[in-house]
N, CA, C and O atoms as CSV, one atom per row, in Angstrom:
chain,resi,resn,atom,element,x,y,z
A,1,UNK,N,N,-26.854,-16.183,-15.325
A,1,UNK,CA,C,-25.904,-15.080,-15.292
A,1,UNK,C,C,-25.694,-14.643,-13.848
A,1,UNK,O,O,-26.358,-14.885,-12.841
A,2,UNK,N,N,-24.763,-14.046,-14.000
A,2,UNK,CA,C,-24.293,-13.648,-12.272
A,2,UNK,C,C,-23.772,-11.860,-12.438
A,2,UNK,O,O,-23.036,-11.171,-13.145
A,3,UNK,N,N,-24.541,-11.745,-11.484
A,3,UNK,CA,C,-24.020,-10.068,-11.866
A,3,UNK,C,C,-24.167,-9.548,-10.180
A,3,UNK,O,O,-24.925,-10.013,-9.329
A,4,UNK,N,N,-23.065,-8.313,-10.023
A,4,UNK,CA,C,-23.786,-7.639,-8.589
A,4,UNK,C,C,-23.447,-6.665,-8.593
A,4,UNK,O,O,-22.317,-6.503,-9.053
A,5,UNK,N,N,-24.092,-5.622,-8.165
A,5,UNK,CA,C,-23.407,-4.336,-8.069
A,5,UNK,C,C,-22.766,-3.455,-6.921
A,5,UNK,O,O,-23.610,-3.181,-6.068
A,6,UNK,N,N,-21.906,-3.097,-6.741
A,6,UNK,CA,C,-21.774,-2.463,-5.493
A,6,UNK,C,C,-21.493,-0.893,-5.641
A,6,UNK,O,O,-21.073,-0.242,-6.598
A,7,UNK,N,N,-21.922,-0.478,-4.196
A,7,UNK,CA,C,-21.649,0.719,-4.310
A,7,UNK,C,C,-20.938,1.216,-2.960
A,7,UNK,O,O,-21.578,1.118,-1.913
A,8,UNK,N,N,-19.980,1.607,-2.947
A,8,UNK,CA,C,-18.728,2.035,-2.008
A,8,UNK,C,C,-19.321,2.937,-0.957
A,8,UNK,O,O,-18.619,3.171,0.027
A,9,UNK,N,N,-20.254,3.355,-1.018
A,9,UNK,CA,C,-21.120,4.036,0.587
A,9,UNK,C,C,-22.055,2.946,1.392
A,9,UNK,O,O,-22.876,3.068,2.300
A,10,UNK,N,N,-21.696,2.145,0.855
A,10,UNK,CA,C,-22.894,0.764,0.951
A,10,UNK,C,C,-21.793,-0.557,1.582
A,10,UNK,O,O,-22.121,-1.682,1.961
A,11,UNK,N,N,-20.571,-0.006,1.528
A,11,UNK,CA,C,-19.402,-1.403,1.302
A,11,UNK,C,C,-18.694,-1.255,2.886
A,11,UNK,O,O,-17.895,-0.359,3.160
A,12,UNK,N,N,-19.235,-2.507,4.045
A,12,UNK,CA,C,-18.216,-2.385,4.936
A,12,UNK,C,C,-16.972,-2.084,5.329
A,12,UNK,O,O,-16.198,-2.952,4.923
A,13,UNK,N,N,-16.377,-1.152,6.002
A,13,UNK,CA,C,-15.092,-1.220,6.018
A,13,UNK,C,C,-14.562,-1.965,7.617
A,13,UNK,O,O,-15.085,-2.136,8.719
A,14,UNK,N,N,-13.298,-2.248,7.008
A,14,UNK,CA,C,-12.635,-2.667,8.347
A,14,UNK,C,C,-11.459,-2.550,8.647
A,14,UNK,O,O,-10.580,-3.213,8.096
A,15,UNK,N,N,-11.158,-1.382,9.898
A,15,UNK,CA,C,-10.164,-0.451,9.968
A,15,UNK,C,C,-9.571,-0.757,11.330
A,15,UNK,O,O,-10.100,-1.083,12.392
A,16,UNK,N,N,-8.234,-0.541,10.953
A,16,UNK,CA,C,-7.672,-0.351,12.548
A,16,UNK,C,C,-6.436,0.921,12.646
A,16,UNK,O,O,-6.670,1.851,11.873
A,17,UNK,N,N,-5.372,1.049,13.353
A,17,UNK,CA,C,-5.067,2.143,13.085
A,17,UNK,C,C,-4.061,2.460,12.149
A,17,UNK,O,O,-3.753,3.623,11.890
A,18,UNK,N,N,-3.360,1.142,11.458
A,18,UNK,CA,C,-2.316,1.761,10.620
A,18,UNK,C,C,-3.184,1.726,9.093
A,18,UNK,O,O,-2.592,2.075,8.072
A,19,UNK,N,N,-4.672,1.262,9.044
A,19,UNK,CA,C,-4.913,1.129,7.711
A,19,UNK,C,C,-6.409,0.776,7.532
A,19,UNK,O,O,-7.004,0.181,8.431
A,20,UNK,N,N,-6.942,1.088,6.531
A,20,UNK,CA,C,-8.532,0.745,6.239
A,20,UNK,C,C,-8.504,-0.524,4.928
A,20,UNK,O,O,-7.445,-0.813,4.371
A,21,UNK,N,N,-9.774,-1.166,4.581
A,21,UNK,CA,C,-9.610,-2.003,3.509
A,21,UNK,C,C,-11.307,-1.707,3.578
A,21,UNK,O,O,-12.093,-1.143,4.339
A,22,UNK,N,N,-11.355,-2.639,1.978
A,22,UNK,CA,C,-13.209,-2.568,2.166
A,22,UNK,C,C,-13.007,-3.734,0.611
A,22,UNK,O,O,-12.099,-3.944,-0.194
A,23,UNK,N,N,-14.245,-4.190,0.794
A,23,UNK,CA,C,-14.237,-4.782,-0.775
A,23,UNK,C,C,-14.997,-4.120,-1.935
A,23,UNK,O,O,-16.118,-3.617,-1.857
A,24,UNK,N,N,-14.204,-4.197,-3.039
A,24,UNK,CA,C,-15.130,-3.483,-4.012
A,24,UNK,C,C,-15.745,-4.236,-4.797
A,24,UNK,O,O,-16.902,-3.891,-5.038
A,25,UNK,N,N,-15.364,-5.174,-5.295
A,25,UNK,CA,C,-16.547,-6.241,-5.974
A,25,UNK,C,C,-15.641,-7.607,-5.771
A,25,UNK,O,O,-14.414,-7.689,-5.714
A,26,UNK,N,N,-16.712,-8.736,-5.674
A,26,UNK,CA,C,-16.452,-10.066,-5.705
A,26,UNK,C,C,-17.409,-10.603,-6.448
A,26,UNK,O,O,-18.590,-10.265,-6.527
A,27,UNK,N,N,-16.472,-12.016,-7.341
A,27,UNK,CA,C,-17.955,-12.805,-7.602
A,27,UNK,C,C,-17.136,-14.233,-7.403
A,27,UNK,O,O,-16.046,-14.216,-6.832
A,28,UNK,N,N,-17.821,-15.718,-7.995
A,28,UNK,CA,C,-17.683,-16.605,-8.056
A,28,UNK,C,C,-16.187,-16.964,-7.707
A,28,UNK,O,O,-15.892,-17.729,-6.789
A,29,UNK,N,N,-15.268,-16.337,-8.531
A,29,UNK,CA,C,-13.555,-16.901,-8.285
A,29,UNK,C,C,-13.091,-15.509,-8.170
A,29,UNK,O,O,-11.879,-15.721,-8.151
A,30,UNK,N,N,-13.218,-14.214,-8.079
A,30,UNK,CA,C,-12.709,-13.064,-8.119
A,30,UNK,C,C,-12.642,-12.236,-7.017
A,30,UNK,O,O,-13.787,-12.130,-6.578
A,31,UNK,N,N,-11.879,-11.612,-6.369
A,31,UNK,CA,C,-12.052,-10.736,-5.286
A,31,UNK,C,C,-11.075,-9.532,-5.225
A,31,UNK,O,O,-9.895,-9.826,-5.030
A,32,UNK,N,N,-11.384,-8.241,-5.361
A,32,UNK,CA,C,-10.999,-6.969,-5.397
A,32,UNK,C,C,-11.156,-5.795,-4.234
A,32,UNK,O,O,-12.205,-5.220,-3.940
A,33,UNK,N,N,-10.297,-5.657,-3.851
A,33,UNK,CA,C,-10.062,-5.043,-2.419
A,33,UNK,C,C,-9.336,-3.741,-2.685
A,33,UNK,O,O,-8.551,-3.778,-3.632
A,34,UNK,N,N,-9.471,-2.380,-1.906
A,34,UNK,CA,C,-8.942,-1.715,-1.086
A,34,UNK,C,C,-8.805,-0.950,0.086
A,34,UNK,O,O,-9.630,-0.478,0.868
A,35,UNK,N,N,-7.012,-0.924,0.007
A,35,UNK,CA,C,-6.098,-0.930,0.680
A,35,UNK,C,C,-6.046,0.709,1.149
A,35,UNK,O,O,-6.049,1.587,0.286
A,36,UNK,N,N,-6.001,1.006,2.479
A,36,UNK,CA,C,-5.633,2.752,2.175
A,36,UNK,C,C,-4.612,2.678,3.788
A,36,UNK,O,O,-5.108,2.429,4.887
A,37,UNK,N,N,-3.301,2.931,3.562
A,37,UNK,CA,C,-2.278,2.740,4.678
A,37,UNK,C,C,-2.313,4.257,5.208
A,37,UNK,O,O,-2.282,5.208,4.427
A,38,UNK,N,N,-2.369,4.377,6.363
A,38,UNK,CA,C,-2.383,5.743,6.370
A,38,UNK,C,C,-0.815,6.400,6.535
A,38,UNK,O,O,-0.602,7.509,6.047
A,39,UNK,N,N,0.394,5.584,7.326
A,39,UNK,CA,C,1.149,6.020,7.276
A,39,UNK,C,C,1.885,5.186,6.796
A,39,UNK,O,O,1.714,3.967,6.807
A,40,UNK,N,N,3.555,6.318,5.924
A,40,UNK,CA,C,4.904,5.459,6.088
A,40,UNK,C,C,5.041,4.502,6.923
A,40,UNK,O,O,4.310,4.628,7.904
A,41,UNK,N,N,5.625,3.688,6.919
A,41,UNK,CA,C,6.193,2.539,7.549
A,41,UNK,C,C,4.795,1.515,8.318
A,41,UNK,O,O,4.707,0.958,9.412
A,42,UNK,N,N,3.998,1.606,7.329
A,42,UNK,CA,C,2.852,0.341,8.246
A,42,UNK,C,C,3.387,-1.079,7.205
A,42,UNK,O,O,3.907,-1.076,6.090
A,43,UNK,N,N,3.054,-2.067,7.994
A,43,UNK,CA,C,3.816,-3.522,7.508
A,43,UNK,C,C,2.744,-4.575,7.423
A,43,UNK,O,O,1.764,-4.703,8.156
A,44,UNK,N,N,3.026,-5.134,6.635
A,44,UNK,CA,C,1.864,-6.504,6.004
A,44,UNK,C,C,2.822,-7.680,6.377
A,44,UNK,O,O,3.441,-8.073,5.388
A,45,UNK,N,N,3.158,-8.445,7.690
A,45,UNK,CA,C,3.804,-9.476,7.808
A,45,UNK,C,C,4.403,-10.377,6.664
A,45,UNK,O,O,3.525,-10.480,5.808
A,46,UNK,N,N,5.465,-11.031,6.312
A,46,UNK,CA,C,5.448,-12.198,5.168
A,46,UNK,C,C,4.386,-13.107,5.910
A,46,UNK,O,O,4.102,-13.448,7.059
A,47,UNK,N,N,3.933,-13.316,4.540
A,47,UNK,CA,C,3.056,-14.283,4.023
A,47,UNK,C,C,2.263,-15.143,3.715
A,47,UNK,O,O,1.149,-14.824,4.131
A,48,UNK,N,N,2.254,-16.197,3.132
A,48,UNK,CA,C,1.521,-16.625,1.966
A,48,UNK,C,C,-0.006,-17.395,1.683
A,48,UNK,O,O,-0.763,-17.460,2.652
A,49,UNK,N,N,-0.354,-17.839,0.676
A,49,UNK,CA,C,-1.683,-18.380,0.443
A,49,UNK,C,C,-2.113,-19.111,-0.446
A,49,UNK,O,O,-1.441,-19.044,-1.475
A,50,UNK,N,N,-3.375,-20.120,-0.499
A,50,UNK,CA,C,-2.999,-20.337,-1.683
A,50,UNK,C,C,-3.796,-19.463,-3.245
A,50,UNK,O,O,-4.238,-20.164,-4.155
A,51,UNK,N,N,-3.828,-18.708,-3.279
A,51,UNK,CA,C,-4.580,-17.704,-3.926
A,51,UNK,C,C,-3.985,-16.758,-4.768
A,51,UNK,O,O,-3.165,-15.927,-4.379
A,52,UNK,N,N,-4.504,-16.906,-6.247
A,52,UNK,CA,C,-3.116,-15.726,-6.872
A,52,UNK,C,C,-3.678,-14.442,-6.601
A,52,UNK,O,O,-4.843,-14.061,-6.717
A,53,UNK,N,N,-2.518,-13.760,-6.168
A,53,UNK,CA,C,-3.379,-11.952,-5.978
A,53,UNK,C,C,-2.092,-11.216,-7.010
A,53,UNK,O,O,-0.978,-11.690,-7.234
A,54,UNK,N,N,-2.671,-9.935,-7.515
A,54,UNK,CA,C,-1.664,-8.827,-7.942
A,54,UNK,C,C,-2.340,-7.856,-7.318
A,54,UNK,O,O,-3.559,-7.715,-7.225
A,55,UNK,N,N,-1.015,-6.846,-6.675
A,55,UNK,CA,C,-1.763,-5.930,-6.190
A,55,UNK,C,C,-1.031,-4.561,-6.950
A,55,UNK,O,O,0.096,-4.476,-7.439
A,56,UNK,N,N,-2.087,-3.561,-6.856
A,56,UNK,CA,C,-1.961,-1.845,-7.906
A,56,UNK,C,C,-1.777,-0.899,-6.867
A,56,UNK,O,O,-2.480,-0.498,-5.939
A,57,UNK,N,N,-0.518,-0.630,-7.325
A,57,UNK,CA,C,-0.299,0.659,-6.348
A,57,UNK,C,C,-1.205,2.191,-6.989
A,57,UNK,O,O,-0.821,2.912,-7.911
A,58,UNK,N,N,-2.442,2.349,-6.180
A,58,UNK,CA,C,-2.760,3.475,-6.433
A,58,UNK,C,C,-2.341,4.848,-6.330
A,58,UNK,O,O,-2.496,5.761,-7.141
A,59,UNK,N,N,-1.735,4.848,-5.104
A,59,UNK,CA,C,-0.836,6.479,-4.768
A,59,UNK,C,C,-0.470,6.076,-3.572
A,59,UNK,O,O,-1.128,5.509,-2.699
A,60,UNK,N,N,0.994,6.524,-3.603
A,60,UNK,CA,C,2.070,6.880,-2.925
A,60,UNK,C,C,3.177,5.145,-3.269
A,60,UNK,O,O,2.935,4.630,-4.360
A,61,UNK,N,N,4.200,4.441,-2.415
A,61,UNK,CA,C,4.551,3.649,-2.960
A,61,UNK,C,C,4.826,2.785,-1.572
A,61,UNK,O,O,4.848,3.232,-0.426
A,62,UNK,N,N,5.052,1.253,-2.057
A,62,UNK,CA,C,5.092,0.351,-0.781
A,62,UNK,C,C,6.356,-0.383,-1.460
A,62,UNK,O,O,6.606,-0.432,-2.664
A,63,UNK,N,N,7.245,-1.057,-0.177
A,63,UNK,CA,C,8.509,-2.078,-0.812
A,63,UNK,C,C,8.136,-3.446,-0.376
A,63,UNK,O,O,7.793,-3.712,0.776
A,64,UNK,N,N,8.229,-4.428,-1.488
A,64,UNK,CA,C,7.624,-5.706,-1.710
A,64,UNK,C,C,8.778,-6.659,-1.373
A,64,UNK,O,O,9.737,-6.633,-2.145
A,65,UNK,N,N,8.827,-7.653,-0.133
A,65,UNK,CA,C,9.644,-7.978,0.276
A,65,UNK,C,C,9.167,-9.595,0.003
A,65,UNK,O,O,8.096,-9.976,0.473
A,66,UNK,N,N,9.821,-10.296,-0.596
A,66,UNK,CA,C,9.617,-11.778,-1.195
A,66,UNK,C,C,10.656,-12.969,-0.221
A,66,UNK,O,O,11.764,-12.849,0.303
A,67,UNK,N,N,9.783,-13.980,-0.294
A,67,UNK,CA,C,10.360,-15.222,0.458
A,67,UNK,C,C,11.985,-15.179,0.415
A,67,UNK,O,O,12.689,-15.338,1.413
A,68,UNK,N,N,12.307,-15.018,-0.460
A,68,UNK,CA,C,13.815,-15.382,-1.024
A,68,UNK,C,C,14.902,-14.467,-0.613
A,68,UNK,O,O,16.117,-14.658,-0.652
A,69,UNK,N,N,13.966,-13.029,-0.054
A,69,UNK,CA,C,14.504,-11.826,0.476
A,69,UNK,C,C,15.085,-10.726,-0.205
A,69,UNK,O,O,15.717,-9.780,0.264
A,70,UNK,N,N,14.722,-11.032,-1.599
A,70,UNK,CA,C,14.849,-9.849,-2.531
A,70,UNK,C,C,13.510,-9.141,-2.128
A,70,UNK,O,O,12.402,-9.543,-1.773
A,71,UNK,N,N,14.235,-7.596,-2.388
A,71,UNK,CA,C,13.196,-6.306,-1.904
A,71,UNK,C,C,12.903,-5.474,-3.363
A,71,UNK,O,O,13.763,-5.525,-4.242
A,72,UNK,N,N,11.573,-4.662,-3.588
A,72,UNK,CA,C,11.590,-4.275,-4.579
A,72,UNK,C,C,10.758,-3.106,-4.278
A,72,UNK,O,O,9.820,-3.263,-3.497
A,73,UNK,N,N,11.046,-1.602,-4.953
A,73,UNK,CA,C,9.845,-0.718,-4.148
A,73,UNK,C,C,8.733,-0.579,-5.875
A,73,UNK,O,O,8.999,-0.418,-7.066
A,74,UNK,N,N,7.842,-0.705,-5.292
A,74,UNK,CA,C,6.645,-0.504,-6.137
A,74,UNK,C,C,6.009,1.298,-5.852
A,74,UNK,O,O,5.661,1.841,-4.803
A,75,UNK,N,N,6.052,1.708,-6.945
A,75,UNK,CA,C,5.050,3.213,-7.008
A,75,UNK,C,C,3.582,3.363,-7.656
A,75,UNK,O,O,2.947,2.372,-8.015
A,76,UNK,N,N,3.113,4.622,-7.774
A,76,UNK,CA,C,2.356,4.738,-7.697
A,76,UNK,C,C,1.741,4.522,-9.600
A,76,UNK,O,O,2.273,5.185,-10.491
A,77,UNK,N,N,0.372,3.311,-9.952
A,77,UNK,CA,C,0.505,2.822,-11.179
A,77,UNK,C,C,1.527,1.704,-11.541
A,77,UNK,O,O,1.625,1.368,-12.721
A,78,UNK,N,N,2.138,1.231,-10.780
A,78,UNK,CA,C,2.652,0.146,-10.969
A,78,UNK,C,C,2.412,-0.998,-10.237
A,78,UNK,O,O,1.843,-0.788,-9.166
A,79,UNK,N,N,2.765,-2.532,-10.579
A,79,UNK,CA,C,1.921,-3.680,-9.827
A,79,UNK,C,C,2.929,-4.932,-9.976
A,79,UNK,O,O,3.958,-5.054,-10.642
A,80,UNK,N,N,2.043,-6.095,-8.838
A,80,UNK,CA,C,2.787,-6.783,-8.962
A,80,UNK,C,C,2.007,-7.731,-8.876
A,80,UNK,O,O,0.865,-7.398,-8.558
A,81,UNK,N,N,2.241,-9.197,-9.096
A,81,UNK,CA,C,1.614,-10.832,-9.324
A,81,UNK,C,C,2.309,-11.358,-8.203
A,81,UNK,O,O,3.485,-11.049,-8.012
A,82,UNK,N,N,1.653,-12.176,-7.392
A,82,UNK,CA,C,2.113,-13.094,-6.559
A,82,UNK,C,C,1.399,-14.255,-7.012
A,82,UNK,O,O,0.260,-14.286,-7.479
A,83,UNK,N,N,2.388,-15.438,-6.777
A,83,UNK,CA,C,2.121,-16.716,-7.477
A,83,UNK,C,C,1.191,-17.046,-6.288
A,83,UNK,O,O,1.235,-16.256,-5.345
A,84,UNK,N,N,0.132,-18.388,-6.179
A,84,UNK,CA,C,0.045,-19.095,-5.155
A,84,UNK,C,C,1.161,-19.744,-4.388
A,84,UNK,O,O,2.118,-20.452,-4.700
A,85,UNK,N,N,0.568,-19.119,-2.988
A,85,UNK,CA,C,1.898,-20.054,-1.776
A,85,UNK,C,C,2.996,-19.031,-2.124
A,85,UNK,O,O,3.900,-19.301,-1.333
A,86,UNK,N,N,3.344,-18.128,-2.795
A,86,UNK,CA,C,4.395,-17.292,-2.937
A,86,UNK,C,C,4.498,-16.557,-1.533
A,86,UNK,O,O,3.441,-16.186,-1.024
A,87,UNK,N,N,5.779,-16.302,-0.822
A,87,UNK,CA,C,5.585,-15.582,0.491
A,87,UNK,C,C,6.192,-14.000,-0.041
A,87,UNK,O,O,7.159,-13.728,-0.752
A,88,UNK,N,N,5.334,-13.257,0.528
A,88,UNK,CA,C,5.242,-11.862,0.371
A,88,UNK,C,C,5.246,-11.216,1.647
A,88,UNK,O,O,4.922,-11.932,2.595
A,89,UNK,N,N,5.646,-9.586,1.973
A,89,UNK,CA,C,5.565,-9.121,2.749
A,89,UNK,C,C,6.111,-7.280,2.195
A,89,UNK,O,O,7.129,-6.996,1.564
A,90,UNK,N,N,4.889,-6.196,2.771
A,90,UNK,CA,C,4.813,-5.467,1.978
A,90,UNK,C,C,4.980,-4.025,3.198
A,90,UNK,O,O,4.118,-4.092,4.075
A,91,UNK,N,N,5.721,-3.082,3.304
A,91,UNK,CA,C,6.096,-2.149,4.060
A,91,UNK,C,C,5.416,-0.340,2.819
A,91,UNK,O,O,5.623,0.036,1.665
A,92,UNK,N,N,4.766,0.086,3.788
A,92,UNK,CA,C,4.780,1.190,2.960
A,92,UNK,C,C,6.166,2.237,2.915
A,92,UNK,O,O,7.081,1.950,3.686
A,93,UNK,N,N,6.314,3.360,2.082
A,93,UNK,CA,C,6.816,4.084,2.071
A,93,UNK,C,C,6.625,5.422,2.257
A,93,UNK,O,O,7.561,6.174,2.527
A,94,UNK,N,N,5.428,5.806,2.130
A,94,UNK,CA,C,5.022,7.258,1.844
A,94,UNK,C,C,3.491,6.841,2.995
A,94,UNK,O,O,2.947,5.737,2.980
A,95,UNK,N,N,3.223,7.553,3.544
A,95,UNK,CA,C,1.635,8.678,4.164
A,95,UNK,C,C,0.757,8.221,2.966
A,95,UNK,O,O,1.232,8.132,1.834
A,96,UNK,N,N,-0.522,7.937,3.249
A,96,UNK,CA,C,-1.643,7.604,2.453
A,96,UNK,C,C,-1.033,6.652,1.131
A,96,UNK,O,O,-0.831,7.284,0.094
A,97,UNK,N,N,-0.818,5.598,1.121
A,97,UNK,CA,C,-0.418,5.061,0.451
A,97,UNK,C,C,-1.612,4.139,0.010
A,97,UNK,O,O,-1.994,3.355,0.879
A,98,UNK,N,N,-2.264,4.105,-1.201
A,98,UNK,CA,C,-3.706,2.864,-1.314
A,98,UNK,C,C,-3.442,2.309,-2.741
A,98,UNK,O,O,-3.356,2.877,-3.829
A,99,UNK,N,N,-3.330,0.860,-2.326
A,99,UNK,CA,C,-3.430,-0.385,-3.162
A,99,UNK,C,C,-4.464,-0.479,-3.183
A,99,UNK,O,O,-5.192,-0.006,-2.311
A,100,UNK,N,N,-5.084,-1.466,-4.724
A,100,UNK,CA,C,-5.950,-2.668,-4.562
A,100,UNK,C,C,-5.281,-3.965,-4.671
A,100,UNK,O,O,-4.101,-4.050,-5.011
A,101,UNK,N,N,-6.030,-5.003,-4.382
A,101,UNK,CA,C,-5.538,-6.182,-4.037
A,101,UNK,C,C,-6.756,-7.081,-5.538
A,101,UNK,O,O,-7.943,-6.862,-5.777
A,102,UNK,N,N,-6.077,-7.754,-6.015
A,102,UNK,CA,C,-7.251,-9.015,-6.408
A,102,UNK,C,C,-6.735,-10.347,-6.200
A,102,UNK,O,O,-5.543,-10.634,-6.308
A,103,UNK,N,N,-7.691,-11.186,-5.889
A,103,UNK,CA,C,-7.019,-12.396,-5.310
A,103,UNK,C,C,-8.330,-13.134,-5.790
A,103,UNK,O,O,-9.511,-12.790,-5.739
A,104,UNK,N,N,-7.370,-14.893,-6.542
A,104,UNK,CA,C,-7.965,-15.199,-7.225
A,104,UNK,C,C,-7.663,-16.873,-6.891
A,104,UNK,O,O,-6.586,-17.321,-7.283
A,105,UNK,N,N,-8.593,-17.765,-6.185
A,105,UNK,CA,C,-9.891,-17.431,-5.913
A,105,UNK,C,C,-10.194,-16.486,-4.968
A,105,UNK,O,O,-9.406,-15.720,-4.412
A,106,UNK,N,N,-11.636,-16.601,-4.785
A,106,UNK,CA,C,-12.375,-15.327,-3.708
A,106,UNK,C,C,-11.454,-15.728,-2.605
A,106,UNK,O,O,-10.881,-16.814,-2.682
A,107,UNK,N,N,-11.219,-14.740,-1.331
A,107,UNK,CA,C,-10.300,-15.061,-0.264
A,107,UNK,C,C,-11.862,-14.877,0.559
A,107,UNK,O,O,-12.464,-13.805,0.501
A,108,UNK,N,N,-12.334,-15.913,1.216
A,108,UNK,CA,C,-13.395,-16.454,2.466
A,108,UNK,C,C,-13.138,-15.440,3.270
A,108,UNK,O,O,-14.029,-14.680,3.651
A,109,UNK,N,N,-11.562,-15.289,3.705
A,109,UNK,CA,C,-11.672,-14.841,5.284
A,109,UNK,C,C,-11.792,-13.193,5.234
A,109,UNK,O,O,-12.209,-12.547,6.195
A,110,UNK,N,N,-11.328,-12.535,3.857
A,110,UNK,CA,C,-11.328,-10.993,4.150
A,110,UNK,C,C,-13.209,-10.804,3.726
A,110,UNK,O,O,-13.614,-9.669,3.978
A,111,UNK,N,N,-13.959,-11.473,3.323
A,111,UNK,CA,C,-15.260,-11.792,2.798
A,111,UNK,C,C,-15.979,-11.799,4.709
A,111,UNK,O,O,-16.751,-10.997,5.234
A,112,UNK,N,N,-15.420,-12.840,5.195
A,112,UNK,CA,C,-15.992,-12.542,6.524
A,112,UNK,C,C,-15.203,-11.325,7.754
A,112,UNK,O,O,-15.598,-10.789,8.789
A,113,UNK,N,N,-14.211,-11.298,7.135
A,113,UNK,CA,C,-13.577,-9.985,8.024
A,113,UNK,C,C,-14.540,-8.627,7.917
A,113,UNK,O,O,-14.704,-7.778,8.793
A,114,UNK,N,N,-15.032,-8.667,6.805
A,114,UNK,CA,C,-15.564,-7.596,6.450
A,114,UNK,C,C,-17.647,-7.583,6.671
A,114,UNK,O,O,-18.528,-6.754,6.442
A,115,UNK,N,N,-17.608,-8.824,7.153
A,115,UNK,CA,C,-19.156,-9.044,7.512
A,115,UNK,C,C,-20.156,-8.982,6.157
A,115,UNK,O,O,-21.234,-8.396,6.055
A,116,UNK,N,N,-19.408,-9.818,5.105
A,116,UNK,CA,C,-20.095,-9.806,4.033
A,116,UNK,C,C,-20.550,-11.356,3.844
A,116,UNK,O,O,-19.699,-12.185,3.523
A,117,UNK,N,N,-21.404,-11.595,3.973
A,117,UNK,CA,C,-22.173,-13.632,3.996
A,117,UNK,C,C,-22.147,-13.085,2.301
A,117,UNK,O,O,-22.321,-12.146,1.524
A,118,UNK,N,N,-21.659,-14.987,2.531
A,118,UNK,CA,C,-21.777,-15.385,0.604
A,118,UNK,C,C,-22.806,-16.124,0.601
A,118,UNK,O,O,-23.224,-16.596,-0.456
C-alpha cells in the first residue's frame, strides 16, 4: 500500500512576486498543486506538456487562452481539463486569485522546483 500524508505548514513553498504554489499531495501517477496569484493580470505563458492536468478555480477568476486562440474566462468553482500536449496559457483576472492544478502523471520538475526528492 502506498499512503502519505501531508500537512500544509510542513509543505515547501515556492514564490516569486506575481504568485506562490506549494504541493499538496502527490503519489505514484498523481500530483495536486496550489496556485495563489496575487494580482490581476499575472500570466502563465502558452504552454504545453505531456501530462493531463485540470485545473479548479478556487477564488477569484483567470482567462484560459488555448493553442487555437479561443479565450475562455473561468470563475470561481469552476474548471477546466487540458488534454496532453494541449497548449494552454492562463491570465488572471481579479487580486488573489488561487487555483489548484492536478496533473497526471506526477510533473518531476514542479516536485523538484519545490525541493521535494521522490
Amino acid at each position: 500500500m502506498y499512503s502519505k500524508g501531508f500537512h500544509l505548514n510542513q509543505q515547501p513553498v515556492n514564490e516569486s512576486k506575481e504568485f506562490s504554489s506549494r504541493i499538496l499531495s502527490y503519489g505514484p501517477g498523481l500530483l495536486v498543486m496550489e496556485w495563489h496569484f496575487f494580482k490581476k493580470g499575472a500570466v502563465t505563458p502558452m504552454h504545453s506538456h505531456y501530462h493531463e492536468q485540470i485545473t479548479y478555480v478556487v477564488k477569484g477568476s483567470t482567462e484560459v487562452e488555448l493553442a487555437d486562440g479561443s479565450k475562455e474566462v473561468y470563475k470561481a468553482g469552476e474548471s477546466i481539463y487540458f488534454a496532453p500536449n494541449e497548449g494552454h496559457a492562463l491570465v488572471t483576472m481579479e487580486d488573489d486569485t488561487v487555483c489548484i492544478d492536478s496533473f497526471n502523471p506526477v510533473r518531476l520538475d514542479h516536485l523538484e522546483r519545490h525541493k521535494i526528492k521522490e
